[in-house]
N, C-alpha and C positions, 0 to 999 in steps of 0.2 A: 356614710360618714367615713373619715379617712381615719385611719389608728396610726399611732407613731409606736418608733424601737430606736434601738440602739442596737450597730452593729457594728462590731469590728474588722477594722479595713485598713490595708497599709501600715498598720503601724499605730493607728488610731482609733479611737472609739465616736463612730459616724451617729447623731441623731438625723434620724428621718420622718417623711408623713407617706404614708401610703395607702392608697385605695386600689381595688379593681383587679381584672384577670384579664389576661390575653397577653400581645408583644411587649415588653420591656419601654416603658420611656421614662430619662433619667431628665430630671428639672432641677437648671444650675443659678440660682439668684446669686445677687451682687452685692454691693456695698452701700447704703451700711442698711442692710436685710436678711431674709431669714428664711426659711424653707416654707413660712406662714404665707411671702410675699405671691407664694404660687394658689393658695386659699381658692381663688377662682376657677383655677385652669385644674387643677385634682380629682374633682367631683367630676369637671366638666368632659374630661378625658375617661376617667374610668367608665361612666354611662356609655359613651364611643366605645365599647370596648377593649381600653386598655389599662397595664399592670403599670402606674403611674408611684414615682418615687422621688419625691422632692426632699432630700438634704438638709440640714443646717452645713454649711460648707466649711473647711478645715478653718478654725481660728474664731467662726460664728457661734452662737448662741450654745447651743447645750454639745457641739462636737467638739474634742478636743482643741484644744490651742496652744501648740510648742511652745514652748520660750525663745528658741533660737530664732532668728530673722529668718534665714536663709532655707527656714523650713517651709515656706512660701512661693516655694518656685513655683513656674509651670508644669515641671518636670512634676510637681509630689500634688498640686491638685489635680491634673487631669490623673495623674498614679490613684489618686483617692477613687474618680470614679470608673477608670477601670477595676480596682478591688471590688467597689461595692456591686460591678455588676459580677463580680465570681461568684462575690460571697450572697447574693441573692439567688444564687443559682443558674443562672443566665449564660449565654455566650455568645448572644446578642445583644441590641438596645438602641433605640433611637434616642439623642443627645440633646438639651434644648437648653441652651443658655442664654440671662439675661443681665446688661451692666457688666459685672467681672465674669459671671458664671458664662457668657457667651463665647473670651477666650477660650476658658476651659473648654466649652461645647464645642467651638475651633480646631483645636488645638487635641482634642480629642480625636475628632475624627481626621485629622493629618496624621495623629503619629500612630492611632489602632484603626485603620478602616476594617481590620476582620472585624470588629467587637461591632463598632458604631457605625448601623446602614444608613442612618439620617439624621441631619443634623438641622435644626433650627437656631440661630442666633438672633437676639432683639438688642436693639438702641445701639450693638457695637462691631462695625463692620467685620468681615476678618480680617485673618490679619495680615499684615502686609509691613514685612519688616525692611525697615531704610538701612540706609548705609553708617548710620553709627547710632550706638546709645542714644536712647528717647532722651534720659538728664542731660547730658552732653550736646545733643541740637539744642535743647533750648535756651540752653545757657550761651550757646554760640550764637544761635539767633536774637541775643538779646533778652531775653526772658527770664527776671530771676522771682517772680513773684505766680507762679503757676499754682493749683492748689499742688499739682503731684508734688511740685517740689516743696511745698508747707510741711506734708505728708514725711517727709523723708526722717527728720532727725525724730529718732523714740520720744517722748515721753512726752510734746509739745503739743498738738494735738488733740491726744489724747487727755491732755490735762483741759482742753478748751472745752470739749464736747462732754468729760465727764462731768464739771463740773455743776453740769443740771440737765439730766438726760433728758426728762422729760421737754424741755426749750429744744436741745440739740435735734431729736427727730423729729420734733414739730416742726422743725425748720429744715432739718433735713428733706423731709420728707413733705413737705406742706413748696419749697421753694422750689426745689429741684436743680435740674442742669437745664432749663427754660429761659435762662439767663445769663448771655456768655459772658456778663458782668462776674457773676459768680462763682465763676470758676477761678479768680484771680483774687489773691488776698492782698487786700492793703497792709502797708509796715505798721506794727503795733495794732492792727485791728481786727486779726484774729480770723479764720475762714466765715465768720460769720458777717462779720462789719458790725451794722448796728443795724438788726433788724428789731422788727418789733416783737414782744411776747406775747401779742394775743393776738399772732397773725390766725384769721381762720382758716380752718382744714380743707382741704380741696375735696370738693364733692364725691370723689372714690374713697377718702378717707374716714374714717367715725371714729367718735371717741375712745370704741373698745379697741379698734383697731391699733391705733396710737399708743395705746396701756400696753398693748399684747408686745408692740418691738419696745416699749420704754422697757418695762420691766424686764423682759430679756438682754438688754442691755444695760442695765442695773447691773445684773447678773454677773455679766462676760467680761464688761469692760467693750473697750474700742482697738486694744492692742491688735488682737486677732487680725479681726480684717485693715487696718493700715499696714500691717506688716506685707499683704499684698501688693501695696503699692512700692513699698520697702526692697522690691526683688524686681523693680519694672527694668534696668538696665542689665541685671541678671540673668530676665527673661530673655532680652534681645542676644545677652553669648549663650546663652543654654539653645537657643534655637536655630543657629547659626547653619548647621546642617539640610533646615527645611527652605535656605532662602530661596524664594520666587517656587515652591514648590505649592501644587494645586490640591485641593480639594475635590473627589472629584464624585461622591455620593451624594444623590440628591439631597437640595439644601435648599431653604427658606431663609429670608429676611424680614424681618419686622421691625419701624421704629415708627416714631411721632415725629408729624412736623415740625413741632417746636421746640424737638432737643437738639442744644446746643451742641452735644456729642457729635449729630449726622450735619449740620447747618455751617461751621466753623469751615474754614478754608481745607485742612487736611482731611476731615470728617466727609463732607460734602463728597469733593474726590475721588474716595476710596468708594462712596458708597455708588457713584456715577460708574465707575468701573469696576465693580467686584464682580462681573464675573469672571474678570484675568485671571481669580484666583478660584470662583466656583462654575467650572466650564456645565456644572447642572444645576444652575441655579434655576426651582423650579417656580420661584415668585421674590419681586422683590414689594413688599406692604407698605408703603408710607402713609399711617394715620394721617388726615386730615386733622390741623387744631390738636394732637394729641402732643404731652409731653415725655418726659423722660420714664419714670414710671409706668411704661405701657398695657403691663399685663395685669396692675393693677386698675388703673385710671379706664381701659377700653378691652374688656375684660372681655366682652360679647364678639368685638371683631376679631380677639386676638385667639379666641379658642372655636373661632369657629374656620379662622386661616389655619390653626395647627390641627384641626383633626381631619381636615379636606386633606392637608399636609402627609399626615400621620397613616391613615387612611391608604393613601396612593401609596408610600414610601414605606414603611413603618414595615421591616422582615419579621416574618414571625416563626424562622425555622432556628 
């Protein structure tokens, strides 16, 4: 069974789940998730023999959550897991991000490759930064109704999804990014539109499951992690330095066929040539039929590619 702590890191006080002994791997979930989202791959990794540490990530559930927007950079969560790999004692770790926690796991191993010898990313390619602000193309490409940019103004949002948490992850979580309809908000209709409330739960999901991120998000609120999104244009002048710069420790990819993430015209792209950016790209996984949610939804493929992964790659000096 995995035990959780609280440790302090960068500035912040980190909740974690942790199981197991051997090399260091650090598990970076996304939005809107929780260190629980890794529940599968914990267990499944520490029996592999390894010292596996899954997060509640800055702004999420039981870790701290600034008040200031701008404390959401890239710069301060991948800063978060290099701290927590000090303060566990480490000076290694292999890095495994999924949804937002993938940049992180990215972006991790671009700006510390002494700390992180392997990096796994799910559902979000790397990264590969354009030539202007992500808000700014798409507002120039015509696009004023994206979710990122719902996301942007405080308090709007988060007033949608708190309003009945329990709805908000069922649907969050029950719909996914499966749907490149849903990525796009209608005027007056809120990220949600009009779905139904007793959509049911997708077969990876159970009812305790559900309770476990409702009621953590009772908790927290929703500020936390949209403030990530809050720093997307941010992130592209904060990283300005790494452009067209590679990756270059062996690294893994995972997603599902049917997330709109990898499917979409720019998505699709990136993921057809990412290894311009990972010249040791040692697999790239595309679930069949799987959707956004991978390492929940296809839990047996997805932990049996990360410990072949892990296994090979995975320093343990």
């Amino acid at each position: 069974m995995s035990s959780s702590r609280t440790i302090s890191a960068n500035g912040i006080e980190i909740f974690l789940l942790e199981q197991g002994e051997g090399p260091l791997v650090v598990l970076c979930h996304g939005w809107p998730e929780l260190s629980y989202s890794w529940r599968h791959q914990i267990a499944a990794l520490a029996a592999a023999g390894f010292h596996v540490v899954a997060p509640d990530m800055r702004g999420f559930g039981r870790t701290s959550a600034p008040v200031d927007i701008s404390a959401y950079s890239i710069f301060d969560t991948v800063g978060d897991m290099v701290a927590l790999v000090a303060a566990l004692g480490e000076n290694r770790a292999a890095i495994v991000g999924h949804d937002w926690g993938a940049p992180v796991a990215w972006h991790a191993a671009l700006f510390r490759p002494d700390i992180f010898s392997a990096v796994a990313g799910l559902s979000v390619p790397p990264p590969r930064r354009g030539r202007g602000r992500p808000l700014d193309t798409l507002r120039e490409s015509g696009i004023t109704n994206f979710y990122w940019q719902y996301f942007q103004t405080p308090g709007v949002a988060e007033a949608e999804f708190e309003r009945d948490v329990g709805f908000a992850m069922r649907t969050l979580l029950g719909r996914g990014f499966s749907e490149p309809a849903s990525l796009f908000v209608e005027d007056g209709k809120g990220f949600f539109g009009n779905p139904s409330a007793d959509r049911p739960l997708p077969h990876w999901l159970d009812e305790a499951d559900l309770a476990y991120f409702t009621e953590a998000y009772r908790k927290s609120g929703f500020r936390g992690g949209l403030n990530w999104y809050r720093n997307i244009d941010r992130n592209w002048e904060l990283t300005a330095p790494w452009q067209g710069a590679q990756i270059h420790q062996p690294s893994l990819f995972i997603a599902g066929s049917k997330d709109s993430v990898i499917t979409g015209l720019i998505g699709a792209k990136h993921v057809a040539d990412m290894e311009r950016v990972l010249p040791n790209l040692k697999q790239k996984l595309i679930v069949d039929g799987a959707s956004h949610w991978i390492q929940q939804e296809r839990a047996a493929e997805v932990n049996a590619a990360l410990i072949a992964f892990l296994k090979e790659n995975a320093l343990s000096e």
